[in-house]
C-alpha positions as CSV (number, residue, x, y, z in Angstrom):
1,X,-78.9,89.0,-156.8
2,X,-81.9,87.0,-155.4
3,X,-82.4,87.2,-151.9
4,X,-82.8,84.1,-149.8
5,X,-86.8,83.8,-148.5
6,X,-86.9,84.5,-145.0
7,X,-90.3,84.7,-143.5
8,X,-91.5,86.3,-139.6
9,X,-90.7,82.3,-137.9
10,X,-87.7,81.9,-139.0
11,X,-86.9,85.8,-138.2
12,X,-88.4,85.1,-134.5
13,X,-86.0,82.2,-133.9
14,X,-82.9,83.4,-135.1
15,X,-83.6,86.4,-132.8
16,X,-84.4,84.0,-129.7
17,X,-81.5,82.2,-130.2
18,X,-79.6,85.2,-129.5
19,X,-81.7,85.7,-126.2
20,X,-79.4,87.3,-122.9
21,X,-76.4,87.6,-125.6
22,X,-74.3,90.8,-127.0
23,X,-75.8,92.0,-130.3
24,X,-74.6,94.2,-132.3
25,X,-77.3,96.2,-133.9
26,X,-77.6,98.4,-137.1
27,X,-80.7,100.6,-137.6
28,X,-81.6,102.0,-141.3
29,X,-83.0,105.6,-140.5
30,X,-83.1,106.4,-144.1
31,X,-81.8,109.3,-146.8
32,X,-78.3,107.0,-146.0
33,X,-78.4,107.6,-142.0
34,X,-77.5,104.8,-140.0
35,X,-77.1,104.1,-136.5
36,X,-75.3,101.5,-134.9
37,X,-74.9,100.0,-131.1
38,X,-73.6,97.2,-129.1
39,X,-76.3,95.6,-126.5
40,X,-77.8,92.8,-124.5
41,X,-80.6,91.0,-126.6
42,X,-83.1,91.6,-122.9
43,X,-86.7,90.2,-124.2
44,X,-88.0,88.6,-126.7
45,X,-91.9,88.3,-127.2
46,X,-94.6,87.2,-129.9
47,X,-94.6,91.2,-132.1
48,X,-90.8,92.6,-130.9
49,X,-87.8,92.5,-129.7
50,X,-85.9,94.7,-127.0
51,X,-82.1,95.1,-127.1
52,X,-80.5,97.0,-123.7
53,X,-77.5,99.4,-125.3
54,X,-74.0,99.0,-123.4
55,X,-74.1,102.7,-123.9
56,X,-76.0,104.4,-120.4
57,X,-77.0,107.7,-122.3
58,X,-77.5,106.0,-125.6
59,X,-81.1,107.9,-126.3
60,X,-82.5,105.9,-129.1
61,X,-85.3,103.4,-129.6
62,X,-84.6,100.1,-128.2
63,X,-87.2,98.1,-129.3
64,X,-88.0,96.4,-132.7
65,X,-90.3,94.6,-134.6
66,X,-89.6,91.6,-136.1
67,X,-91.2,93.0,-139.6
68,X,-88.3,95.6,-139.6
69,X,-85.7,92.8,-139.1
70,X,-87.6,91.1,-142.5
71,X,-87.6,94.3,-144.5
72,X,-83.9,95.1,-143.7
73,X,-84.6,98.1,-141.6
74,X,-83.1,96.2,-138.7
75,X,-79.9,93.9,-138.6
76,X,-79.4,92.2,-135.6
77,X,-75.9,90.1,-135.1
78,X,-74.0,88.4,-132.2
79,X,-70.8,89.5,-131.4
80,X,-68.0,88.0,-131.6
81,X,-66.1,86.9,-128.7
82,X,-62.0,87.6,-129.2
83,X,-59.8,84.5,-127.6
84,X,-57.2,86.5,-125.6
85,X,-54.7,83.7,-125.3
């Protein structure tokens, strides 16, 4: 399967477009360790990202480069909001 060519400017505005949202977020820690959160997108600048976790004693890194994001270290999605009806 080819991948589709991304490149770091289209990385950066996919990630601003998800600026003051929920994000879920999926970190590749490697030897098939994963760690995954729920969070507000909170900045975005020119070299990373910073996500807040919903979690208050969630201990982990919470900013990221957008290179990590490009190699698949990172996956960064909104959530989806249910409609309660």
């Amino acid at each position: 399967m080819i991948k589709r060519n991304n490149d770091i400017g289209f990385i950066k505005k996919t990630i601003a477009d998800y600026f003051r949202t929920q994000v879920d977020v999926t970190v590749n820690l490697g030897r098939n360790k994963t760690q995954r959160f729920c969070g507000e997108l909170s900045g975005v600048y020119p070299a990373l990202f910073t996500v807040r976790p919903n979690d208050k004693n969630y201990l982990g890194k919470t900013s990221y480069s957008y290179a990590e994001v490009l190699c698949g270290n990172v996956t960064v999605r909104p959530v989806k909001k249910e409609n309660a009806e």
